[in-house]
Each structure stands twice: as C-alpha cells, then as structure tokens.
C-alpha positions in Angstrom: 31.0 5.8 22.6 30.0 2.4 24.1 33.3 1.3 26.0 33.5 -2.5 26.3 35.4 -3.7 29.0 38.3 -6.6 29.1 37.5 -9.8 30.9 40.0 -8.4 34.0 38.0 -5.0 33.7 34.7 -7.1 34.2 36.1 -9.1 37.1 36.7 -5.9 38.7 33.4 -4.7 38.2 32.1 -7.6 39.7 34.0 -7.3 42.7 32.1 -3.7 42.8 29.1 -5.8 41.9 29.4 -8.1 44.8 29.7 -5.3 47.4 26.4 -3.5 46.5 24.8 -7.1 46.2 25.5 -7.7 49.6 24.6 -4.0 50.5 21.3 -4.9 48.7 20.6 -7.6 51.0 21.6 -5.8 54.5 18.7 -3.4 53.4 16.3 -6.2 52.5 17.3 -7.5 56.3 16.4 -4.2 57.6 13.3 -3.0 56.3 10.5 -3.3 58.5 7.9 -1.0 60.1 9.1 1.7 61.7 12.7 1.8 60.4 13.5 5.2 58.9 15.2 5.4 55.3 17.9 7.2 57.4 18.5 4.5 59.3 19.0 2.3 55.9 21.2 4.9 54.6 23.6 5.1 57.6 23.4 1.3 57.6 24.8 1.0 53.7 27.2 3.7 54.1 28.9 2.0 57.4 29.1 -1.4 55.4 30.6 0.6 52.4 33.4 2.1 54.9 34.2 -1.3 56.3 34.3 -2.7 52.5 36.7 0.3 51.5 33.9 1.1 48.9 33.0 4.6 47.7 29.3 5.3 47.8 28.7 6.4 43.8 25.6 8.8 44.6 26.8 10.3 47.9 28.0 14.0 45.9 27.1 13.6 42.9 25.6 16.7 41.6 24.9 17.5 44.9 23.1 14.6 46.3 23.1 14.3 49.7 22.8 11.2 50.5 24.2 7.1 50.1 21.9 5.3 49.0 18.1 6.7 46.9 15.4 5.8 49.1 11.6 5.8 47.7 8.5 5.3 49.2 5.6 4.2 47.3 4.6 7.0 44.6 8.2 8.2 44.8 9.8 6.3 41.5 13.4 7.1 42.0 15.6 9.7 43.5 14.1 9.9 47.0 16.2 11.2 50.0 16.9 9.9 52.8 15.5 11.0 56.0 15.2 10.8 59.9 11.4 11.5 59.4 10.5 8.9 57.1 9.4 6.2 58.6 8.1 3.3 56.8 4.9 1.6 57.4 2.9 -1.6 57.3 1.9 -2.4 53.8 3.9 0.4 51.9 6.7 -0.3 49.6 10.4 0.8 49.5 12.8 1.4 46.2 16.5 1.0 47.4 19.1 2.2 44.6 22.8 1.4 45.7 25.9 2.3 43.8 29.3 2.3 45.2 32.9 2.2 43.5 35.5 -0.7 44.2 38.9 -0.4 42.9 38.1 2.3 40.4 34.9 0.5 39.0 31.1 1.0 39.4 28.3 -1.0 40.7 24.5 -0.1 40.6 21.7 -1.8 41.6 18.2 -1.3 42.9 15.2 -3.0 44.2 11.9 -2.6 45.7 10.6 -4.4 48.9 7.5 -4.7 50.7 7.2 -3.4 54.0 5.4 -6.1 56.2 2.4 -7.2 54.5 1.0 -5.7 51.2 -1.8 -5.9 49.4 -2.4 -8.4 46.5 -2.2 -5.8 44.1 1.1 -4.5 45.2 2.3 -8.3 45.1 1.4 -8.5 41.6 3.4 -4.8 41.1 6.2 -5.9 42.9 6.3 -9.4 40.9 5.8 -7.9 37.6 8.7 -5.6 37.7 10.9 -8.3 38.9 10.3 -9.8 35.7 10.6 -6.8 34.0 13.9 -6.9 34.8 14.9 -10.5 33.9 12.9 -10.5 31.1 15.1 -7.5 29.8 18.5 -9.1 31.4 17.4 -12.3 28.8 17.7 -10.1 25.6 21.1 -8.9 26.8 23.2 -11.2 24.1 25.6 -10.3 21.9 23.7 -9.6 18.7 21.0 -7.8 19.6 20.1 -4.4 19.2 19.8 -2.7 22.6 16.0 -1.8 21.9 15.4 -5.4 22.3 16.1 -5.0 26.2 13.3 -2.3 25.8 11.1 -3.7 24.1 10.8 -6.8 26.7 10.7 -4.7 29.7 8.0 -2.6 28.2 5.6 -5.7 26.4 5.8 -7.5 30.2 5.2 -4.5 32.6 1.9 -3.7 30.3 0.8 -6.8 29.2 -0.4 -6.7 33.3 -1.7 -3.0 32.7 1.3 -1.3 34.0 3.3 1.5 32.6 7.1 2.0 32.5 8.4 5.3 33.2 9.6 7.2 30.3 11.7 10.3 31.8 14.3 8.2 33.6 16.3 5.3 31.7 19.3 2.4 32.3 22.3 3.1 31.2 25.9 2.3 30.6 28.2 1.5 33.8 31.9 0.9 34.4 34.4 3.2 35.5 32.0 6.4 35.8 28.3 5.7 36.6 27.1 6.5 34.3 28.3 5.8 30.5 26.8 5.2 26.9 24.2 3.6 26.1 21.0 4.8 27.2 18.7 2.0 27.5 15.2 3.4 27.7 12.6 0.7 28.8 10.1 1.0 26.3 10.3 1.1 22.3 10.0 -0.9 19.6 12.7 -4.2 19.4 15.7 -4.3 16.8 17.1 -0.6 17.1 20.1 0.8 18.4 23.2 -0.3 18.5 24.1 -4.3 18.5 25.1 -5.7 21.6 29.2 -6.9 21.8 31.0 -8.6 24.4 32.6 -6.5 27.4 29.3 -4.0 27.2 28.1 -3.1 30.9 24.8 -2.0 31.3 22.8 -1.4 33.8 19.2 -2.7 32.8 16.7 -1.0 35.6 13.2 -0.8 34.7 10.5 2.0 36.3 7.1 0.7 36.2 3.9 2.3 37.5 0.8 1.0 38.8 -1.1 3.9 36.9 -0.1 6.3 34.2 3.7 6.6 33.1 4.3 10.4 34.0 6.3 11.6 36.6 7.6 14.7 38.0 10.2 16.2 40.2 9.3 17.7 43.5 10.7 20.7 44.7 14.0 19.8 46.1 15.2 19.2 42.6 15.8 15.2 43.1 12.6 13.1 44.2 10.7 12.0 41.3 6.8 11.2 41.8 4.0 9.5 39.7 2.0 12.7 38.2 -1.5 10.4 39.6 0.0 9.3 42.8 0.0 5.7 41.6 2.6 3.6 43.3 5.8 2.6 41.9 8.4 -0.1 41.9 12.3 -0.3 40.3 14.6 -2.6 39.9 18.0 -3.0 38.3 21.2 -4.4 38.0 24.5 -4.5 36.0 24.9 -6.9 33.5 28.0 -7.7 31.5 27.2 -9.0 27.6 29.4 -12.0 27.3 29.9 -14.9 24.6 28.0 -16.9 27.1 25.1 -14.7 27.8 24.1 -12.0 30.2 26.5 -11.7 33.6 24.3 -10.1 36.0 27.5 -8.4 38.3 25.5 -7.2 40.7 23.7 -10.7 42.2 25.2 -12.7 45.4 26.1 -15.6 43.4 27.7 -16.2 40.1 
C-alpha cells in the first residue's frame, strides 16, 4: 500500500529533508584528497547529534555505519573506512538518511574529488539530470513508470546504463515504503501518482554495462566490468503543484 501523507505529515518530512540537505552539503565541503570516508562519516553523524536527528542506515540490518560511502566502481552500499582515502580525480557517492521527529529523509549524490576527467564530468552531469529529469514526471497523474522511463531514455541516450538490481522507493515514516520505482522501463505503468505520495527518486547509472554485484561483506555493491558509477537521489513529495523535492536547501 502507497501511504500518502497529509500536508502537516509532509512539512515534517521536510524538516527531515532539510537536515540531510544540509548534511549533504557538509560532505560536499569536505571531500577533498586525502580525506577518508571515515572521516565524512564521523563528520555527518556529529551534525546529526547536534540536529537531534537519527541516522536512518546506522543499524539497519546490520549496517555499520552513518552514512554509504562509494568510491568510483562501488554503486551503492559502500562502508565507511579509516583506510579509504580518496584521491585526485576519483569520484565519491554519499547516501544520507536520517529521521527527524518520527519521519525519514534520504538523499544521495556523487562528487568529484579534485579534478576529474572529461568523461567523468559528462557521468557526473548526466546523472544529475537523470535525476531531475525523473523529479519532472513526478505529477499527479502519471503512472510511476514514467519517472522510469525518463531516467532511463536520458542516462543512455549518452551511452550510459542504469542499474537494474537496486531501485527508489517509497519514504516517510520507515525508509523504506511502497512503491518501488525502478529506473528503467517502459512509460505509463504502475500505479498513478496522487498528492501526499513520497518518493524517493534516486537513479544508478554506469559508465559501462548495467550489472552489479555484491562483494563479500554482504553490503558494497560493484559494477560486474569495473566501470565507474555515479547516484543520486532525493525525496520528492507529489503535490497539486508539482514535484516538492524535500530534501534540497531551499524551497
């Protein structure tokens, strides 16, 4: 069951929103060569303390961890570590989630690290799109496969593939809620899009093939070729006004 949310419900969630937005942007001022992911992670979780937010992933089904940190081939799900050191022209994937007041916000994004090359430019600007392109189709009448069909028709229109193991999903007072929203497919399936629906829209794309697999510590997920990878996402509300993204700095 999709649960739509009441307008006080979705100012809530934007208050979560607003908290891992700013989070977001303490990591973009942070990342830099020779910065561990660690470092990043301690950083997040001390800002959540002082916000009296609950990190979302620190426990859940196990993970150790605050925030996912992945490294260029890693797509999602990478753990933090005091031995990971990033470096000159890699890339870095930051998923944040954290509960305020009894709600859920999730977001993630992928920086570069110093100076990259123009092909990782053209990655990292093409899955930005991604995303905004699917945000655009979030209206109320639309079938949720429209959101999937943009993301995918952008990301490979530039030769890129989107991941198909790992998908966006519902968001609000758990994590994770109905619907999935995988980000490829063809448009006008699924269920129509109503007000109060929170999703969170967060497209995987690869610079090579679409397969992935998980490594042996059960949780970091890698391109099957070794291609590099970028992700981004955030929750969006479907209003009578359009898309809401919740998780931005500004309204």
């Amino acid at each position: 069951m999709i649960i739509r949310k009441s307008a006080d419900e979705l100012q809530a969630m934007r208050r979560a929103g607003l908290v891992v937005a700013r989070a977001r942007e303490l990591v973009r001022e942070m990342v830099r060569p020779g910065v561990t992911t660690l470092q990043l992670d301690q950083a997040v979780e001390e800002f959540f303390r002082r916000e009296n937010a609950i990190p979302a992933f620190k426990g859940y089904h196990g993970y150790p961890a605050t925030i996912c940190a992945s490294v260029n081939e890693v797509v999602v799900h990478g753990i933090p570590s005091a031995d990971q050191v990033l470096e000159e022209g890699s890339i870095i994937s930051v998923d944040i989630g954290a509960f305020v007041d009894g709600f859920c916000g999730d977001s993630a994004w992928t920086y570069p690290v110093g100076r990259v090359s123009e092909e990782v430019q053209v990655l990292l600007r093409v899955g930005e799109e991604a995303l905004y392109r699917g945000i655009a189709q979030a209206v109320v009448g639309n079938r949720l496969s429209d959101i999937s069909h943009a993301v995918q028709q952008h990301a490979e229109s530039y030769g890129f593939s989107v991941v198909r193991d790992f998908v966006g999903h519902g968001v609000g007072r758990q994590m994770h809620e109905e619907p999935q929203i995988p980000n490829f497919g063809p448009p006008g399936r699924g269920p129509r899009l109503k007000e109060g629906m929170t999703l969170a829209i967060e497209p995987m794309i690869n610079a090579g093939g679409y397969q992935v697999e998980v490594l042996q510590d059960n949780w970091t997920v890698v391109t099957r070729d070794g291609s590099w990878s970028v992700h981004f996402e955030h929750t969006v509300a479907i209003t009578e006004d359009g898309p809401r993204i919740l998780t931005s700095l500004q309204e």
